[in-house]
C-alpha positions as CSV (number, residue, x, y, z in Angstrom):
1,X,-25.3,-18.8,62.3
2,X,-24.0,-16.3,64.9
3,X,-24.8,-12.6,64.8
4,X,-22.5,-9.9,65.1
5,X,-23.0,-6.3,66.9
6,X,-24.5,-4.8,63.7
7,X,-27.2,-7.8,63.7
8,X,-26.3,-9.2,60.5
9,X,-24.9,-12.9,60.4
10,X,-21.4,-13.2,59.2
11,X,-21.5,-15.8,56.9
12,X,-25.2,-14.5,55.4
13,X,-22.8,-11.0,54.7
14,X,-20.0,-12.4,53.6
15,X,-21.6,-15.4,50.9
16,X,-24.1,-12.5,49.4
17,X,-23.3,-11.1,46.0
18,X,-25.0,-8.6,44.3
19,X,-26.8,-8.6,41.1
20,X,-24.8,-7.9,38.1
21,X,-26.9,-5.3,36.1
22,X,-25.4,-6.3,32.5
23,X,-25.1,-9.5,31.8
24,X,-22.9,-9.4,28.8
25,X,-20.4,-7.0,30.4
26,X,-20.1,-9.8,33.4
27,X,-17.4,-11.5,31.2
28,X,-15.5,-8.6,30.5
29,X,-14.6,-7.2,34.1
30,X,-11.9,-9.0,36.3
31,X,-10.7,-7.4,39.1
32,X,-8.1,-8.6,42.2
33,X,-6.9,-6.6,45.2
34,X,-3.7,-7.1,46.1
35,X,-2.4,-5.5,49.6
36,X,1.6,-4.0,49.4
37,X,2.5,-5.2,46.0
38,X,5.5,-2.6,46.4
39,X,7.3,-1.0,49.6
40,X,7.8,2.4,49.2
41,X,8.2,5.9,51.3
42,X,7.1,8.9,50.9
43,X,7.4,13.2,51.6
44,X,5.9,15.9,50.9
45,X,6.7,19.5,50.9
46,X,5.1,23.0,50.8
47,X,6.5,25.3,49.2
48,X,4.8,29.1,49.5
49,X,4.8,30.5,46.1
50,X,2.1,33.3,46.4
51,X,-0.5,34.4,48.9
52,X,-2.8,32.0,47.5
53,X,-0.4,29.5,46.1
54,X,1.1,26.2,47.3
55,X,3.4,24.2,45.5
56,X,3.7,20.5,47.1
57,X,6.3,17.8,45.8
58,X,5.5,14.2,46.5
59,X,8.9,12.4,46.5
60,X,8.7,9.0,46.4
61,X,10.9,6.1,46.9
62,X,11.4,2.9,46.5
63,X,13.9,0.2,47.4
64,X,15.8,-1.5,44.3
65,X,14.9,-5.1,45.2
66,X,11.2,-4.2,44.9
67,X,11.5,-3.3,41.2
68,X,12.5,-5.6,38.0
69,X,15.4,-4.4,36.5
70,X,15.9,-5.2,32.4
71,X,19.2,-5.0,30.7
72,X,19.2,-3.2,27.2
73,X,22.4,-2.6,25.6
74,X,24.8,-3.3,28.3
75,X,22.1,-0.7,30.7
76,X,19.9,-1.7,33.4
77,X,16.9,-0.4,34.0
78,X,13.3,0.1,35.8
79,X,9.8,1.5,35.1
80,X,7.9,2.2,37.6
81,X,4.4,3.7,37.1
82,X,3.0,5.8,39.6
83,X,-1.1,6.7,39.5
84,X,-2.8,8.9,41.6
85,X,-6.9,8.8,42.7
């Protein structure tokens, strides 16, 4: 096993999980990263509405071949969700 600058061995670091705390819940949670699922760009703006006040769109955009388009009664359409943390 090789060691890297912080000391620790890669594959010790990498193959170590940690406990899960509640076993029953263990089932229940999935989770999977996924890395630019959609291409998009973005803006943003300031706009000075008082002394103390900023207002900032966020525009964003995104090209038409990254989204699904359904057809429902003769028009097409998208949803696209947006979430902020």
């Amino acid at each position: 096993m090789g060691m890297n600058s912080t000391g620790w061995s890669s594959s010790r670091r990498c193959s170590r999980h940690r406990a899960v705390k509640f076993k029953d819940l263990e089932a229940l949670v999935t989770s999977r990263i996924v890395r630019d699922q959609v291409h998009f760009a973005w803006r943003t703006d300031f706009l000075k509405v008082t002394n103390d006040t900023v207002l900032v769109p966020v525009t964003v955009q995104v090209p038409n071949s990254q989204l699904s388009f359904q057809s429902k009664d003769g028009v097409h359409s998208a949803t696209l969700n947006v979430f902020d943390a």
